[in-house]
C-alpha positions in Angstrom: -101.7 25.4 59.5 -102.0 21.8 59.9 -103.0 19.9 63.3 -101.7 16.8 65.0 -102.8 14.6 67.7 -100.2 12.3 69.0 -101.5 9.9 71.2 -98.6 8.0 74.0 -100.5 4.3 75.1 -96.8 3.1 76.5 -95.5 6.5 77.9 -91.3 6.6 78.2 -91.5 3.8 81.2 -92.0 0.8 79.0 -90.7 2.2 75.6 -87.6 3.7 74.9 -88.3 5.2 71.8 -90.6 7.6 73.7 -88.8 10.6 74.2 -88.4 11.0 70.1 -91.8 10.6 70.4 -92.4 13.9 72.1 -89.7 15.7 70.2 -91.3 14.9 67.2 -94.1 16.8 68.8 -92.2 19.6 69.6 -90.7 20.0 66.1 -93.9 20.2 64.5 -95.2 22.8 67.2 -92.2 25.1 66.2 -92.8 24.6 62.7 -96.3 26.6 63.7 -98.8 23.7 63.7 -101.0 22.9 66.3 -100.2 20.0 68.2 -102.2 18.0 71.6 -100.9 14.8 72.7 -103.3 12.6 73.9 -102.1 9.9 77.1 -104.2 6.6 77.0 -103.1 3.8 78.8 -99.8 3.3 80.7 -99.1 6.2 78.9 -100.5 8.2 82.0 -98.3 6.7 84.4 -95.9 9.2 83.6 -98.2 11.6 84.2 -98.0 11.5 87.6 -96.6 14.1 89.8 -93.3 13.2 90.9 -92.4 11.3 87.9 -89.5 11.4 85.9 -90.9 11.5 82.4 -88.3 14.9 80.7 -91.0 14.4 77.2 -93.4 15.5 78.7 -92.0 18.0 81.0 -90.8 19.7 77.5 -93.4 18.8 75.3 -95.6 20.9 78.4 -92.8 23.8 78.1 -93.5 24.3 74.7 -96.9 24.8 74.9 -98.3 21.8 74.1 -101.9 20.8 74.8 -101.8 17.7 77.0 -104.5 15.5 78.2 -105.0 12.5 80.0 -107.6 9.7 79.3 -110.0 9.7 82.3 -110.7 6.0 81.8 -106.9 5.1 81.5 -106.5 7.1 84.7 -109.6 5.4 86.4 -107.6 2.4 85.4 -104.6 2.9 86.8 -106.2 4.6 90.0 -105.1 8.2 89.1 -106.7 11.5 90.1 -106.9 14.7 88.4 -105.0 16.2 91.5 -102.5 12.9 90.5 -101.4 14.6 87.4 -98.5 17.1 86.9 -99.3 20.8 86.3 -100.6 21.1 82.6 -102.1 17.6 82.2 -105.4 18.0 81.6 -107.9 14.4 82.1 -110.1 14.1 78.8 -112.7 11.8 77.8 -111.4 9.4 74.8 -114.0 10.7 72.8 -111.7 13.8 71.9 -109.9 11.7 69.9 -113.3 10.9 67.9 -113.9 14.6 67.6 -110.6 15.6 66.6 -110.6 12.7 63.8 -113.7 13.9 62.6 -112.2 17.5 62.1 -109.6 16.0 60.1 -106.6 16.4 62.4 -103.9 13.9 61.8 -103.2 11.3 64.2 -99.9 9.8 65.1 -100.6 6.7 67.7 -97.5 5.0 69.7 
C-alpha cells in the first residue's frame, strides 16, 4: 500500500482545475491507498462551513483524512468551530513528518 498527501494552497475558488484535483484523490483511495489532503493557504477558505466546495464534500465522503493548516486559518481568521464537519486544523509540520516517512506528495 502506498500513501499520498495532496496538499490544496488555491482550494476550487480561485482555480478551476480543483475539483480533478480531489478526484484524483478519490481514485487513488479506491484503488486501496491511503490518502490525506492537506489545506494550506486559500486552500482553507473552502473549508468553511457553508461553503460550496463539492471536492471536498466528496473527497470527506470517501473517507479521506482532511486537515487544515492552523497558520493558514490563523491567516485567513478561521476557527476550528469555522471548519466543516471532518476538517481537522493541523500544524504544517505534518507535512514534514509525512515526507519524512516517505509518503508521496502531490502540491497544487
Amino acid at each position: 500500500m502506498k500513501h499520498y498527501l495532496f496538499i490544496e494552497s488555491e482550494g476550487s475558488f480561485a482555480a478551476a482545475d480543483a475539483p480533478q484535483f480531489f478526484a484524483l484523490a478519490r481514485e487513488i483511495k479506491q484503488q486501496g491507498d491511503t490518502v490525506e489532503i492537506f489545506l494550506v493557504q486559500n486552500g482553507v477558505m473552502p473549508a468553511r462551513a457553508g461553503s460550496k466546495a463539492d471536492g471536498l464534500s466528496a473527497a470527506l465522503q470517501a473517507g479521506i483524512a482532511v486537515m487544515a493548516d492552523e497558520m493558514s486559518m490563523r491567516e485567513r481568521a478561521l476557527k476550528a468551530s469555522d471548519l466543516v464537519t471532518g476538517v481537522k486544523p493541523a500544524k504544517i509540520g505534518t507535512v514534514v513528518e509525512r515526507t519524512a516517512a516517505g509518503w508521496n506528495v502531490i502540491w497544487h
